[in-house]
N, C-alpha and C positions, 0 to 999 in steps of 0.2 A: 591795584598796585600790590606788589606782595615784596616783602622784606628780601634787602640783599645781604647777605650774610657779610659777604667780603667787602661794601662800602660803608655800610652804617653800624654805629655806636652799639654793639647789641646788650642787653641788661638782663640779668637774671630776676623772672617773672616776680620770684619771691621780693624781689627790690624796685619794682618797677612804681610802688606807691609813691615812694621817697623823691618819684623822674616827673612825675604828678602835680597838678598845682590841687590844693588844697587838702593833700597828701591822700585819696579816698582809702577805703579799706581794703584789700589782700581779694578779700570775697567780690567786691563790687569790681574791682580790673576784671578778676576770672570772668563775671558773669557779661561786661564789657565784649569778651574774647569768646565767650558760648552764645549768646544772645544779640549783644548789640546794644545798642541803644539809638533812637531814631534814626532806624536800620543803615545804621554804622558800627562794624566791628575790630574790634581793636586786633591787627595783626599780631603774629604772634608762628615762632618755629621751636621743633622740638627736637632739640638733640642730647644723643646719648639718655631718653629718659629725663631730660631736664626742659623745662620750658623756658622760652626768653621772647623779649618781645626787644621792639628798640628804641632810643630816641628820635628818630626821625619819624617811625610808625606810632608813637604817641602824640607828635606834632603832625603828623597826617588828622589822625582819629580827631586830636579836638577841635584843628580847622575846619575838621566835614562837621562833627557834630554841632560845632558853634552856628554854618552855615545853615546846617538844618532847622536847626531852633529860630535862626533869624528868618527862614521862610525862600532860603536862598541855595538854589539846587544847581547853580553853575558851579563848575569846577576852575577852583584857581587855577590861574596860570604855573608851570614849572616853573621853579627856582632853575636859576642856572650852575648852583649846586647837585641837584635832583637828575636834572639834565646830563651832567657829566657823569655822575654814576650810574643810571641807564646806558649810558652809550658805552660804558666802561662795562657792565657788564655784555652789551651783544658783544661787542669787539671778542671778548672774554669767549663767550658762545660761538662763536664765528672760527675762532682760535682752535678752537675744542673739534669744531666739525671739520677740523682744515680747510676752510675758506678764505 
């Protein structure tokens, strides 16, 4: 899954600790977004020179990583939130290719 610009909550990278439970440090998100952690990596787009990650992509990251840790490699089911901005964005693409 990769970040939709246009449905979810996007956060300025620098602020993304504060979106965070246990608030981690500035370096550990980054290394999150370069590395991974039980090879789970925290989304993350760059514009204009700025990085941002989102709210939705930080409740992605620690449901996989929580799942990892628990030993558990199914993927949750969609929210039917998640659902509607998926479909909001083909439609969106679909739109764009005149279909």
């Amino acid at each position: 899954m990769s970040i939709d610009i246009h449905s979810e909550r996007m956060i300025p990278f620098t602020e993304a600790p504060g979106h965070i439970p246990g608030r981690p440090h500035l370096a550990t998100v980054h290394r999150w977004r370069l590395r991974g952690t039980r090879g789970v990596r925290l989304e993350s787009v760059l514009v204009g020179g700025k990085r941002f990650t989102s709210a939705e992509a930080i409740e992605r990251f620690v449901d996989a990583t929580t799942r990892a840790a628990d030993g558990d490699s199914t993927p949750r089911p969609e929210s039917d939130a998640a659902r509607d901005r998926r479909l909001d964005r083909v439609e969106r693409e679909l739109d764009v290719a005149g279909l």
